[in-house]
KOLVO-646877 format. One record per atom (N, C-alpha, C): x, y, z; residue in three letters. Coordinates in steps of 0.05 Angstrom, whole numbers, plus 32768, in hexadecimal, padded with zeros to 4 digits. Layout:
# residues N
XYZALA ...
# end
This chain:
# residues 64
86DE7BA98C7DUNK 86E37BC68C7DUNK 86EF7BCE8C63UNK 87087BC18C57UNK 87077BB78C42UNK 87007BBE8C25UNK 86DD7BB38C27UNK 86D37BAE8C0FUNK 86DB7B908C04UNK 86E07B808C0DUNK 86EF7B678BFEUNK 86D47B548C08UNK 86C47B548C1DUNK 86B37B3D8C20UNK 869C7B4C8C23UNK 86857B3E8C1EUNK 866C7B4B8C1EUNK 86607B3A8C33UNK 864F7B418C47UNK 863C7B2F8C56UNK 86277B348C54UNK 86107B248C58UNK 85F77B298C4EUNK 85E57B0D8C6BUNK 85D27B198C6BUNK 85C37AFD8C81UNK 85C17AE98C6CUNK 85BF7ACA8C85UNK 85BA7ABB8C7CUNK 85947AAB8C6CUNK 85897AAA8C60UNK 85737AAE8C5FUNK 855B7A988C71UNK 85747A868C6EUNK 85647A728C7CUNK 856C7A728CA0UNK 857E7A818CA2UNK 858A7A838CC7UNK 858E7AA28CC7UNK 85837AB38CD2UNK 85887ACD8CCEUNK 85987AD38CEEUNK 85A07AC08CFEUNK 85B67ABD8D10UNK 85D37ABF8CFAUNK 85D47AB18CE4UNK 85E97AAB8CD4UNK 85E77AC18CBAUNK 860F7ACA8CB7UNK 86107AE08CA4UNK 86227AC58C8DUNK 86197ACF8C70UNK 86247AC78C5FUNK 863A7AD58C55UNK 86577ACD8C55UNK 866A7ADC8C47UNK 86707ACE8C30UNK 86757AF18C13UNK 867D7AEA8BFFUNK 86977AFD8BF6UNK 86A47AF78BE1UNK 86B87B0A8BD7UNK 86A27B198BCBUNK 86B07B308BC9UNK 869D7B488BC3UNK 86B17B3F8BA7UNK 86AD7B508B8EUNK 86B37B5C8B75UNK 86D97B608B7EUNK 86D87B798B8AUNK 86F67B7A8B91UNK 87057B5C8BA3UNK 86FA7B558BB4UNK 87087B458BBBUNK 87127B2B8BB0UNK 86FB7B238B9FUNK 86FE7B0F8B8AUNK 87187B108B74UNK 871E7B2D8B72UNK 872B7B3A8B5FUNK 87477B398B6FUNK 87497B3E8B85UNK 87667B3D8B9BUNK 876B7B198B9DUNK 874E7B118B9EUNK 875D7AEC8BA7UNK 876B7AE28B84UNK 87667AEB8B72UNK 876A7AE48B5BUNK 87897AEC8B51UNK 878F7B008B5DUNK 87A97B128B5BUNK 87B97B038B6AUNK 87B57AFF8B81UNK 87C07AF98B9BUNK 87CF7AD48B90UNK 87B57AC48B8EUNK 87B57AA88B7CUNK 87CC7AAE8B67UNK 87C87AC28B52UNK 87DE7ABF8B39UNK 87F57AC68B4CUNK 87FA7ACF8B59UNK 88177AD98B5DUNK 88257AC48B79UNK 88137AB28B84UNK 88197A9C8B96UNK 88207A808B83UNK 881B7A848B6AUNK 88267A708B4DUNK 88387A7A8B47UNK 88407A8C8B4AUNK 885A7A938B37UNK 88717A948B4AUNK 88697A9E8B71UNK 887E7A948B7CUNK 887F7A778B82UNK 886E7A6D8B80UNK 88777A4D8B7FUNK 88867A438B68UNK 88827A478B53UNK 888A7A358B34UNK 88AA7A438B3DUNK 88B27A6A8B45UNK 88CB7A698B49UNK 88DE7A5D8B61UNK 88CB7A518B75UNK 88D57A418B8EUNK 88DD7A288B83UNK 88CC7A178B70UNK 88D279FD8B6AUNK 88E679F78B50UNK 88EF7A0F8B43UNK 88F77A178B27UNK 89137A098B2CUNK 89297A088B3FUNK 893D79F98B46UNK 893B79D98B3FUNK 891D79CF8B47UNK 891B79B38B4EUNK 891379A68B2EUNK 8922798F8B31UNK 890B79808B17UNK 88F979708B16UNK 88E8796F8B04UNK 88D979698B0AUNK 88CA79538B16UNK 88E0793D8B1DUNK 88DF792A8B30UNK 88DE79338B4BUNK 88F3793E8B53UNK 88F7794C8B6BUNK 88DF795D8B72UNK 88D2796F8B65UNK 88BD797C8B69UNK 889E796C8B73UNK 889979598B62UNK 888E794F8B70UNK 8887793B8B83UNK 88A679348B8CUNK 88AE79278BA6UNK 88A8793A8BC0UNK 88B479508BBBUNK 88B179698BCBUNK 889E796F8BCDUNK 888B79758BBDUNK 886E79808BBFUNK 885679628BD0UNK 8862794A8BC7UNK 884E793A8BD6UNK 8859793B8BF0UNK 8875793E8C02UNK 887E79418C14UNK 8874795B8C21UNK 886F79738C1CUNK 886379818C25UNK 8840797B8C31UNK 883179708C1AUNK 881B796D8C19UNK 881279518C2FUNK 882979408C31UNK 8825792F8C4CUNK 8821793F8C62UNK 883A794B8C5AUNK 8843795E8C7DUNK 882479738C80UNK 881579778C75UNK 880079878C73UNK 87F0797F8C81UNK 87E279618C7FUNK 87D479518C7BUNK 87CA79478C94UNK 
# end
């Protein structure tokens, strides 16, 4: 509703819709990405850089 994804049939299953970022939305995930780096680098900015990436593989277990 949006404007951020476009759907279009599938060509080979026309049961199935293909979703894409439209132009704007592409443009919001790109904004959205830079500013989810910058609160991270200021989340980890305390730690050094040992610690950081002790922390970060500890998260990425717990993910996993």
């Amino acid at each position: 509703a949006r404007g951020r994804v476009e759907r279009r049939p599938d060509p080979d299953d026309r049961r199935r819709l293909l979703l894409t970022l439209s132009a704007e939305g592409a443009a919001l995930a790109g904004r959205v990405a830079e500013r989810g780096l910058e609160i991270s680098a200021k989340t980890l900015e305390p730690l050094s850089p040992a610690e950081r990436d002790t922390f970060l593989r500890l998260l990425r277990q717990l993910s996993d």
